[in-house]
PATI-520979 format. One record per atom (N, C-alpha, C): residue in one letter; y, z, x. Coordinates in steps of 0.05 Angstrom, whole numbers, plus 5000, padded with zeros to 4 digits. Last residue first. Layout:
PATI-520979
AYZX/...
//
This chain:
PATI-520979
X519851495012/X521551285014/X520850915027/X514551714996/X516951944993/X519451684995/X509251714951/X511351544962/X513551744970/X503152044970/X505352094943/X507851884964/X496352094970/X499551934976/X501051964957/X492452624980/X493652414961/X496452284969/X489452965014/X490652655018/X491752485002/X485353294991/X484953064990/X485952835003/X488953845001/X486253785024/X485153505013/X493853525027/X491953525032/X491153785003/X498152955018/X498153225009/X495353285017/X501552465062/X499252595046/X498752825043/X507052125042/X506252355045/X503952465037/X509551535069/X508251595048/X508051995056/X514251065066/X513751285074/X511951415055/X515050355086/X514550535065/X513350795077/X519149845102/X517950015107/X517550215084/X518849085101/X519449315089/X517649565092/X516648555111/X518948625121/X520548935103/X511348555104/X513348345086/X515548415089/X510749275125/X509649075123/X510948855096/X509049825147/X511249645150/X508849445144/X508750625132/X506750265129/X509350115128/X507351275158/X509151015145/X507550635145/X506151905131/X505051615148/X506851375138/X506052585145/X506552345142/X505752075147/X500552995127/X502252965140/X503752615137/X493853375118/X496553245105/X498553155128/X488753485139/X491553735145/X493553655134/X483253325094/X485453285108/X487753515121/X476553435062/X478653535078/X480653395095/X470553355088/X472353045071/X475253225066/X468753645128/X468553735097/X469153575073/X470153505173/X467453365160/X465653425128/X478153275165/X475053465166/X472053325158/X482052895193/X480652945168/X478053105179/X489252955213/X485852955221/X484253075196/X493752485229/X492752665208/X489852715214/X498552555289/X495752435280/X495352585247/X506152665268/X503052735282/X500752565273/X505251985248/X505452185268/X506952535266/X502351415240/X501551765231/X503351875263/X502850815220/X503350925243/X503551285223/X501050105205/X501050365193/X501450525231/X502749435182/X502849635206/X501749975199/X500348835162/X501649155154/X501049255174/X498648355165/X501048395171/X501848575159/X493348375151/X493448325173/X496848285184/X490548895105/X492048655111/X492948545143/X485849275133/X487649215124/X488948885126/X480049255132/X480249385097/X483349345098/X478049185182/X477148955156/X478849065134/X478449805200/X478649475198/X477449335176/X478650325195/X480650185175/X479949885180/X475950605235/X475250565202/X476950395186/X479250505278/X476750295283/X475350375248/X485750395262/X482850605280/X480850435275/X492650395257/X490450235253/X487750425278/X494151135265/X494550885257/X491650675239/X492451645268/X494451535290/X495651275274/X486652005244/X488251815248/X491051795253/X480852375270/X483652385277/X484452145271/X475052605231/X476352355240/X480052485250/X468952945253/X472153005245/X472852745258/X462952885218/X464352945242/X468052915232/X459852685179/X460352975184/X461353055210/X459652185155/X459052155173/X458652425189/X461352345102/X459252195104/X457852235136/X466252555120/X463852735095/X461552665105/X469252195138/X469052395150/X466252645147/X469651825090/X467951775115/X467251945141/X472752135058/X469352045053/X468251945071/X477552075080/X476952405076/X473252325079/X478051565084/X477851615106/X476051885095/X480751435041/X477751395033/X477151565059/X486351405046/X484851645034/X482351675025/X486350875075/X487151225088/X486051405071/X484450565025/X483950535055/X483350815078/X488150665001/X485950734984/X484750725009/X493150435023/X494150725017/X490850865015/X491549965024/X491950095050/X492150295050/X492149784977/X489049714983/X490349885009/X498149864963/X496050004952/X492750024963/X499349404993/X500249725004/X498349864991/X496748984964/X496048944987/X497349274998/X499849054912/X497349064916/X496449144947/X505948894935/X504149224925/X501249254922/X504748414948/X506048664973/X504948804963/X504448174907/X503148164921/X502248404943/X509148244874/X506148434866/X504148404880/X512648024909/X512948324906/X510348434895/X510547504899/X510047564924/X511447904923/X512247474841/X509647414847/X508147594878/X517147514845/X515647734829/X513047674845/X518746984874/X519047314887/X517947554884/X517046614844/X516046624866/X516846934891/X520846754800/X518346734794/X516946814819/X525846604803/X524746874813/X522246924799/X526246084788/X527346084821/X525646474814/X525046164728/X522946004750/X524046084778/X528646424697/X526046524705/X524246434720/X533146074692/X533746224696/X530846384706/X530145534665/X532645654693/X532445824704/X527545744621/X526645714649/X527845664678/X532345824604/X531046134601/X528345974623/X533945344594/X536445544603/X533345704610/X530845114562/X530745034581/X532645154597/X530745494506/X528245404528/X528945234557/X535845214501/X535245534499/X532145574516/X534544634492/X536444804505/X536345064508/X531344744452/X530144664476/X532744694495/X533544954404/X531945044410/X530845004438/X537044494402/X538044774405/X536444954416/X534344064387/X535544074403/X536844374417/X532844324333/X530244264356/X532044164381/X536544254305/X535944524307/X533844504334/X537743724300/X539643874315/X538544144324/
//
């Protein structure tokens, strides 16, 4: 009786945890994949260093390829312009993407993203 009880209780609690399984999964997806975009923009400062000229970003730019997902959007406006000092002016940027927008704020002179919404 006790092992009947027991698998009833196990079989409720996969009920209940399997249908939002496939949601967690694809939310830690999303975040990884925002995070690889956020590391993306603020690597920019190093390519600016590297390369010692001044980058202006707007959006998707010809440094960001390959490095974003291919259904995230990014949009800066004003442009944020990074120095050849690796230096940023900070300013907003938003990323759409899995049907949800995210506001970010980069603090300069690094650029750190801080989530605002």
């Amino acid at each position: 009786m006790e092992m009947m009880v027991v698998m009833a209780i196990i079989a409720l609690a996969v009920g209940i945890v399997l249908p939002r399984l496939d949601a967690m999964v694809s939310s830690y997806g999303a975040a990884a994949e925002r995070e690889t975009v956020i590391e993306a923009i603020a690597a920019l400062g190093v390519h600016a260093r590297a390369e010692g000229e001044r980058i202006t970003f707007a959006g998707q730019n010809e440094w960001l390829q390959g490095e974003i997902p291919p259904h995230w959007h990014i949009e800066a406006d004003p442009a944020i312009v990074f120095h050849p000092s690796g230096a940023c002016d900070g300013g907003l940027i938003q990323l759409r993407g899995r049907d949800r927008r995210f506001t970010y704020r980069l603090e300069p002179p690094r650029c750190r993203a801080i989530l605002v919404d």
